[in-house]
C-alpha positions as a Python dict, from the first residue, in 0.01 Angstrom:
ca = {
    (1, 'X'): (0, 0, 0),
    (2, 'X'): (133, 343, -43),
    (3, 'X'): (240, 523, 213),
    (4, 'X'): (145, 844, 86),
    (5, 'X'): (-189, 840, 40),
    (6, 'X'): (-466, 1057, 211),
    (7, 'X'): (-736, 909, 441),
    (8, 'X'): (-1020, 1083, 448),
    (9, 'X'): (-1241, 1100, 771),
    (10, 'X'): (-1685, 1025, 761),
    (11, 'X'): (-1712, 984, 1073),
    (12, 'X'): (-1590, 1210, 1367),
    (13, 'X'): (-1760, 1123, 1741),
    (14, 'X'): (-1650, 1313, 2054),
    (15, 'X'): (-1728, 1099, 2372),
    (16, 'X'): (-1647, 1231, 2738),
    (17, 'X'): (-1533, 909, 2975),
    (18, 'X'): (-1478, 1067, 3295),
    (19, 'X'): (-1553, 1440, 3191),
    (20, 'X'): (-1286, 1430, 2965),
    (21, 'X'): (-1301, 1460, 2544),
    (22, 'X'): (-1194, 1183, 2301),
    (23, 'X'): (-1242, 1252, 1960),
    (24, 'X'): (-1309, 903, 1711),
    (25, 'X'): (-1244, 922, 1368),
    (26, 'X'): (-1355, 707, 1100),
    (27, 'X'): (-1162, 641, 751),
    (28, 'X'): (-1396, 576, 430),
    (29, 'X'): (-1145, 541, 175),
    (30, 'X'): (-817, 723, 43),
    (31, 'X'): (-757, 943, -276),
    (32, 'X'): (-684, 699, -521),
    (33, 'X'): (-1073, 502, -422),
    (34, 'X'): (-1326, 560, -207),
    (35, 'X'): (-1382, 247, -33),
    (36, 'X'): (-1693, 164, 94),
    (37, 'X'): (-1619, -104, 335),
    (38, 'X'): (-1380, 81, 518),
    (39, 'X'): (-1633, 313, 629),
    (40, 'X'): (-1779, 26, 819),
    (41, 'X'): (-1438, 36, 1041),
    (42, 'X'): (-1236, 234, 1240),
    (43, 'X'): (-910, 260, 1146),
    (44, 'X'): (-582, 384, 1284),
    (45, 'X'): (-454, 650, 1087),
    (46, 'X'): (-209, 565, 838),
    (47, 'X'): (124, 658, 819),
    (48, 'X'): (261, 966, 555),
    (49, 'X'): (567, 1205, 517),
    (50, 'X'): (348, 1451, 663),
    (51, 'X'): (225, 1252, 928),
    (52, 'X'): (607, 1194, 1003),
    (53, 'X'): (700, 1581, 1011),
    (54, 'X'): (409, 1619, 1156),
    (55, 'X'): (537, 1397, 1451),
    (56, 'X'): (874, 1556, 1478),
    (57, 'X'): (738, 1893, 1457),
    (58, 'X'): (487, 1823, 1733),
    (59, 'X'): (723, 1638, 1957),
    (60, 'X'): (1011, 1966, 1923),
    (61, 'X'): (702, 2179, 2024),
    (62, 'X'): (669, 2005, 2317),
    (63, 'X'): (1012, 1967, 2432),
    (64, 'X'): (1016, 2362, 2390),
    (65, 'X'): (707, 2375, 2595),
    (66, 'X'): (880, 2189, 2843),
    (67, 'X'): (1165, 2413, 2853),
    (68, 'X'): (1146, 2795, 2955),
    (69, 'X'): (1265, 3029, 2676),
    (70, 'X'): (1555, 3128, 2890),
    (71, 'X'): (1637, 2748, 2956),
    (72, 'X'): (1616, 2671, 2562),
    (73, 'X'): (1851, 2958, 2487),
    (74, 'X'): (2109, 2852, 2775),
    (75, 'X'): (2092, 2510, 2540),
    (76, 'X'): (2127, 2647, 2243),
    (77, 'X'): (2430, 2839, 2318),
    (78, 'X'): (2599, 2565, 2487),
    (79, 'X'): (2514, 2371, 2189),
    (80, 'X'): (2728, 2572, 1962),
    (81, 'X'): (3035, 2579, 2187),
    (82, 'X'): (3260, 2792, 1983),
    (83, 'X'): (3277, 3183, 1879),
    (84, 'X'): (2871, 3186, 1830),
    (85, 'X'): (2778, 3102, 2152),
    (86, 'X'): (3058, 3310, 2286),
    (87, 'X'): (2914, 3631, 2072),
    (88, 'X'): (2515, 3509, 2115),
    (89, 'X'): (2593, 3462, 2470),
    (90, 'X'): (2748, 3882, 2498),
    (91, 'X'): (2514, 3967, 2275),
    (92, 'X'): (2193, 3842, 2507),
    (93, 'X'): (2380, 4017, 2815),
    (94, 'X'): (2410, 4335, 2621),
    (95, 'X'): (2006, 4299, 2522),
    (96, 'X'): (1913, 4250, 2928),
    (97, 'X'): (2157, 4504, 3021),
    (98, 'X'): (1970, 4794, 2774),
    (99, 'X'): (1629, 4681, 2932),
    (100, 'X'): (1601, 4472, 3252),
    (101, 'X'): (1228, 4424, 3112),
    (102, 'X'): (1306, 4276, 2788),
    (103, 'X'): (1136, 3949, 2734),
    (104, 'X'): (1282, 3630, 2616),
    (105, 'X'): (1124, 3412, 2385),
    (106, 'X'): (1206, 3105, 2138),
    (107, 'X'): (1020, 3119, 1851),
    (108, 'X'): (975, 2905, 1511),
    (109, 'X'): (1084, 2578, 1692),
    (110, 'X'): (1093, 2268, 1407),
    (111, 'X'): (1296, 1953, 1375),
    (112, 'X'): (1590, 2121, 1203),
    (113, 'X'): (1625, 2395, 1511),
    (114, 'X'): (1485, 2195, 1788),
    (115, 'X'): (1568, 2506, 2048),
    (116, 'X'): (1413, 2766, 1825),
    (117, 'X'): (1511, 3132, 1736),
    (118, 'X'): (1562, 3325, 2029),
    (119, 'X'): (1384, 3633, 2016),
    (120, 'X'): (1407, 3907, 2246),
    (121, 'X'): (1081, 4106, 2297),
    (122, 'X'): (920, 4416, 2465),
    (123, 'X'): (568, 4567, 2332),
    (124, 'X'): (702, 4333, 2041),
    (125, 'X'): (986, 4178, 1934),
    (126, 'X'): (1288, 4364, 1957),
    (127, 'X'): (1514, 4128, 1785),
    (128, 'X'): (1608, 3795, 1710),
    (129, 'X'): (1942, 3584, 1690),
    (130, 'X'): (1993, 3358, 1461),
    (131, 'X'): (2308, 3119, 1445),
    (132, 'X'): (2471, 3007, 1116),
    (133, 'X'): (2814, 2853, 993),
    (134, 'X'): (2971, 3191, 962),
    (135, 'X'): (2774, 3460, 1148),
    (136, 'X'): (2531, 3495, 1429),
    (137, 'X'): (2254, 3723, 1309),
    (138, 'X'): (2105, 3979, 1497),
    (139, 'X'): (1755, 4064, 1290),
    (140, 'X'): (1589, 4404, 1405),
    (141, 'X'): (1190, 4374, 1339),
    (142, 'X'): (1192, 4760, 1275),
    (143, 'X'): (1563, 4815, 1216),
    (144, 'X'): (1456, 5055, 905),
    (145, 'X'): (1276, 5282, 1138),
    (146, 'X'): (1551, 5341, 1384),
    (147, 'X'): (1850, 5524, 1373),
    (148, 'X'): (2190, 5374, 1373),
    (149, 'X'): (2435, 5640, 1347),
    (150, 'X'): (2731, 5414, 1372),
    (151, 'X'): (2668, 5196, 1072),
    (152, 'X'): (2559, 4858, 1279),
    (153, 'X'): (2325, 4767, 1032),
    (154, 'X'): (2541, 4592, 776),
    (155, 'X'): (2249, 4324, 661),
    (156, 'X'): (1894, 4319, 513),
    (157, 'X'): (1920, 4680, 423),
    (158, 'X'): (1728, 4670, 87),
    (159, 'X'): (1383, 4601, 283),
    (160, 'X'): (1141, 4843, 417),
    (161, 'X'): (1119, 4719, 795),
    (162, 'X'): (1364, 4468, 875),
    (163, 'X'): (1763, 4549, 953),
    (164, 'X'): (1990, 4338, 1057),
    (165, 'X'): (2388, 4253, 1219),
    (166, 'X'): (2616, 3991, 1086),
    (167, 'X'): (2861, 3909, 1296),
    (168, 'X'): (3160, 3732, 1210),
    (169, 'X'): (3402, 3524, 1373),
    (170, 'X'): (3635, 3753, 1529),
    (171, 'X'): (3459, 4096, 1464),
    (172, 'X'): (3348, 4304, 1791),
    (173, 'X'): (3023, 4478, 1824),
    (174, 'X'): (3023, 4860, 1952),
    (175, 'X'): (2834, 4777, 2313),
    (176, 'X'): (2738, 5159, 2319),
    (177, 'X'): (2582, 5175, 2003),
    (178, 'X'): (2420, 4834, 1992),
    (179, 'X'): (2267, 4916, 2347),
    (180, 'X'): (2149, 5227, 2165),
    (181, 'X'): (1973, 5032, 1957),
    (182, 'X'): (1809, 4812, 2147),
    (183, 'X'): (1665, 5085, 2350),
    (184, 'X'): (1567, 5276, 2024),
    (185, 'X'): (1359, 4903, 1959),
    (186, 'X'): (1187, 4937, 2243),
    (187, 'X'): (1072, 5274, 2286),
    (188, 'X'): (983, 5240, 1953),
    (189, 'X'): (797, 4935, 1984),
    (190, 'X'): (649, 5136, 2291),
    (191, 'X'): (548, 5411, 2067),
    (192, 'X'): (308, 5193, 1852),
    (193, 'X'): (153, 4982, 2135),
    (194, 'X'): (-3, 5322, 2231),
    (195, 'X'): (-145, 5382, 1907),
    (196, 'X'): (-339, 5055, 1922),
}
């Protein structure tokens, strides 16, 4: 049988044992026949690519749930162990130390980045840091609307909104300017939450 085909549901009873809701399905057929006597019977769901992504999408969502953001970003540093996590690691200190109140989140967990982006938010994200083989990224939601005097930007600049920081291995950030910025984020982000 091929493992790609759709089953599609007739049947759908919710029951409540004990006060609690279980969902039945029942399969009639698949995409390449309806089939009759299978409507007759319950069967188990079959098992697809997507089911299988599905799975291992689920099951990294719920080890993130598990896991505070903070927690899953202590991971994912100490996952790198080399320059990145070194610079991620500064970089997050310099983020608290420009708010106290910033937030910290980890967002767009899947099976290829079981730990997520971290994202760093405050009436909205602020910015996120992303880790790849040559640079840890430092994306700025509403980098285009802020003002960066001392040239950090050096990344996404042909968009509208978003800005963002490569960093290299070796290269050093100006703490000054990028506190600057986060703080420009921020009230910024503060600015349009009052508009709403």
């Amino acid at each position: 049988m091929d493992d790609n085909l759709l089953v599609y549901p007739t049947a759908v009873h919710v029951s409540f044992p004990g006060g609690r809701p279980v969902l039945t399905i029942g399969a009639m057929g698949t995409d390449s026949k309806m089939n009759a006597r299978s409507s007759a019977r319950t069967s188990k769901p079959r098992r697809t690519a997507a089911t299988d992504s599905s799975s291992a999408k689920a099951g990294a969502k719920a080890r993130a749930a598990t896991m505070t953001a903070s927690r899953l970003i202590d991971e994912r540093i100490r996952s790198l162990d080399d320059w990145r996590g070194e610079t991620l690691a500064n970089i997050r200190r310099m983020i608290h130390e420009a708010d106290p109140d910033i937030v910290e989140e980890c967002k767009w967990v899947k099976p290829s980045n079981p730990w997520g982006v971290p994202v760093w938010s405050h009436a909205g994200i602020v910015c996120t840091g992303e880790t790849y083989k040559q640079a840890v990224k430092l994306t700025f939601m509403r980098g285009a609307s802020l003002p960066d005097p001392r040239g950090l930007f050096n990344s996404s600049l042909e968009g509208g909104t978003r800005r963002a920081i490569d960093i290299h291995e070796g290269e050093k950030v100006d703490i000054r300017a990028f506190k600057a910025l986060v703080k420009a984020a921020v009230a910024l982000n503060g600015e349009t939450a009052k508009k709403r």
